[in-house]
C-alpha positions in Angstrom: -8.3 -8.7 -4.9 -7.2 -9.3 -1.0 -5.4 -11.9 0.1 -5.6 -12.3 3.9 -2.8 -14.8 5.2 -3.8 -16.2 8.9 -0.9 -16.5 11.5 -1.6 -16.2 15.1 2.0 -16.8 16.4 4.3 -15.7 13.2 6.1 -12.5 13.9 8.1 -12.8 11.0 7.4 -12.3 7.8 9.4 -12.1 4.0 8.1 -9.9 1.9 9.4 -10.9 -1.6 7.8 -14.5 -0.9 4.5 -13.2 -0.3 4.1 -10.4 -2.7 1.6 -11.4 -5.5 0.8 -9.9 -8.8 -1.4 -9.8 -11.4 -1.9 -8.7 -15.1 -5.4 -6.9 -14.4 -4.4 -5.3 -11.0 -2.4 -4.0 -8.4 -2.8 -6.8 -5.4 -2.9 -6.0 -1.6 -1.8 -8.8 0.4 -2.8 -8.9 4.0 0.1 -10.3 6.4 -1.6 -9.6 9.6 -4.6 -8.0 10.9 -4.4 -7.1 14.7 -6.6 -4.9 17.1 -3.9 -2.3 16.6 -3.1 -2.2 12.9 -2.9 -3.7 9.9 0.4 -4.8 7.5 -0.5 -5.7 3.8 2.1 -5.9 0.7 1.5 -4.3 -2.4 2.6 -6.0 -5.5 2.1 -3.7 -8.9 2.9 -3.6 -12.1 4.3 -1.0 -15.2 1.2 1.0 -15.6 -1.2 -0.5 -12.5 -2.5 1.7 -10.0 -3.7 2.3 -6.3 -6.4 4.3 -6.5 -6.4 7.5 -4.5 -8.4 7.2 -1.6 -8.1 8.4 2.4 -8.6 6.5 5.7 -10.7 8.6 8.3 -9.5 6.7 11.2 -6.1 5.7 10.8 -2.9 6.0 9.1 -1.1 5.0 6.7 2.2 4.1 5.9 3.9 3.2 2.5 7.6 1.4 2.6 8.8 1.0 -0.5 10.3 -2.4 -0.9 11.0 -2.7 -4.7 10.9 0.5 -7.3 9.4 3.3 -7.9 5.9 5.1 -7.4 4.1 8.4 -8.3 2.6 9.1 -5.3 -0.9 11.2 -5.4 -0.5 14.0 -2.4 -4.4 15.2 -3.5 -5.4 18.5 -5.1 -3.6 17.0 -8.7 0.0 16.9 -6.7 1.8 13.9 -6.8 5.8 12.7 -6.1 8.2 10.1 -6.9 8.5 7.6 -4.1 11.2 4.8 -4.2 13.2 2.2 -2.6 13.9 2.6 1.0 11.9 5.5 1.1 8.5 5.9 3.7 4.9 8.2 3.2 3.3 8.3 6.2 -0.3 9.5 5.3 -2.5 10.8 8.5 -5.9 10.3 8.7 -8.0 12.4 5.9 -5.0 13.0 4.1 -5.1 11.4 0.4 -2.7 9.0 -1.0 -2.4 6.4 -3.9 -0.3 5.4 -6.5 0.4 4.2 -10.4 3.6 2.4 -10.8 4.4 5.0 -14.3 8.0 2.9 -14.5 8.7 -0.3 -16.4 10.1 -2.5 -13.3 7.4 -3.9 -10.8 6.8 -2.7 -7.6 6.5 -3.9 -3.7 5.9 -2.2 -1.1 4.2 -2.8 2.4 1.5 -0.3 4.0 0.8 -0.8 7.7 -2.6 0.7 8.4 -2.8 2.0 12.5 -6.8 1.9 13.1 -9.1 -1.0 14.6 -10.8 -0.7 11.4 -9.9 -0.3 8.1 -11.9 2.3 5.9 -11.4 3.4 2.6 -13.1 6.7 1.3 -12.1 7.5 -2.9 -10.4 10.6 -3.1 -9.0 12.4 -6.3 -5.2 11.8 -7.3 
């Protein structure tokens, strides 16, 4: 599920009021959509995933708002991402997640790419 929130003239945003969750998913919300990039916020729960996948046109980066994160790297590698902490994933290069602790987590991913485009990728 996407959420997409429309502000033309907003510049700023909170993040803990516009996270959203759900018991069957991890949710993406969109914040803004511009010609230059994209900012969505991740809300996920204990044992909810972000499936590994690449973008071929853009990148994109993960900051951790809230928790923690095993973070797929591709060929069966992954890594503990947390709070504070930023992934920046360049095009082609596979990322994802599954939130393996028991707090949830938020973080934001701003996409850089006129158009978004996911490919599936193994974790």
């Amino acid at each position: 599920m996407t959420d997409t929130l429309s502000s033309s003239t907003q510049r700023t945003f909170d993040v803990e009021k516009l996270v959203r969750f759900s018991n069957e998913k991890a949710i993406v919300t969109e914040i803004v959509i511009t010609k230059y990039s994209s900012i969505a916020v991740w809300g996920v729960h204990p044992g909810q995933e972000v499936p590994a996948h690449t973008h071929p046109d853009g990148q994109d980066t993960w900051i951790m708002v809230r928790g923690e994160l095993t973070y797929y790297l591709g060929n069966g590698q992954k890594k503990i991402i947390s709070t504070g902490q930023i992934d920046v994933a360049e095009p082609s290069q596979v990322h994802g997640a599954i939130n393996e602790g028991s707090e949830d987590v938020v973080f934001l991913s701003i996409y850089s790419a006129p158009n978004l485009k996911v490919i599936p990728a193994s974790p």
